[in-house]
N, C-alpha and C positions, 0 to 999 in steps of 0.2 A: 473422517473429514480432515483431521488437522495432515495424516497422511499427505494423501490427495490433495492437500492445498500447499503442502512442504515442496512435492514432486513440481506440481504444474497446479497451479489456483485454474488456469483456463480450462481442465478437464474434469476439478472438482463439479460436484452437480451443485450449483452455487443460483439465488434468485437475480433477478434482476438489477436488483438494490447492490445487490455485494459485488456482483458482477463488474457493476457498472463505477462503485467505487473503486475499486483493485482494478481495474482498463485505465483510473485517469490516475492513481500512486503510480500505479507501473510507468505511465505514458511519461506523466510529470518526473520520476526520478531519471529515465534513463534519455529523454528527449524534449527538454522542457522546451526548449525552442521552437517546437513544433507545436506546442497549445493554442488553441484558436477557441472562439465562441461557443464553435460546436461541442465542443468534449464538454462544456458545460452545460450546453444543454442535452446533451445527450444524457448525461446525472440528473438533471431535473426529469426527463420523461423516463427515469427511473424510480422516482420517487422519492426523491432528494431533495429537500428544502436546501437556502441558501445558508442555513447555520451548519446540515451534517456538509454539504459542498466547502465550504469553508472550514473546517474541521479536516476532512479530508485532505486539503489544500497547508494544512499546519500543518499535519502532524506529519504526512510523508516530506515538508520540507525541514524540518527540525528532524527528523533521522536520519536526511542527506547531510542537512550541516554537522549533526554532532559525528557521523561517520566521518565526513572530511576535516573534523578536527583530528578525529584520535590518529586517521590515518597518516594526516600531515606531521604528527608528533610520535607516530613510532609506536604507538599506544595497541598494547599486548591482552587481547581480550581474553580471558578464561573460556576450555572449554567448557559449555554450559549444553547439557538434553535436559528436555524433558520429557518426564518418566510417566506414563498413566501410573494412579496411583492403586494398591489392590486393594479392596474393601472387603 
């Protein structure tokens, strides 16, 4: 799964609910200007109350904003994978 959602989230086999969250980060990060009524209700008839809608709606913009801090300051991220672990 994490695969498949690294590649393309839209071809992972994802429900409803996740789907429908990851359509409005995605939508919100690269086209906020484009948001309208619908995209939120479209999450609600996903099964979305308005606290995880709202939730949604933070947290994918505090990862916009802290990335256009670091970016705006030059800011040198480590690289990080992550590794399944063997048991």
């Amino acid at each position: 799964m994490v695969e498949a959602l690294s590649k393309d989230y839209r071809q992972a086999q994802l429900n409803n609910f996740d789907r429908a969250m990851l359509d409005y980060a995605v939508k919100l990060t690269r086209e906020p200007w484009t948001m309208t009524e619908n995209d939120i209700e479209v999450m609600r008839r996903a099964g979305l109350d308005d606290q995880a809608i709202l939730d949604t709606n933070l947290v994918s913009g505090y990862y916009a904003f802290v990335n256009r801090l670091a970016d705006g300051l030059g800011v040198e991220l480590e690289d990080f994978h992550l590794e399944a672990k063997e048991e």
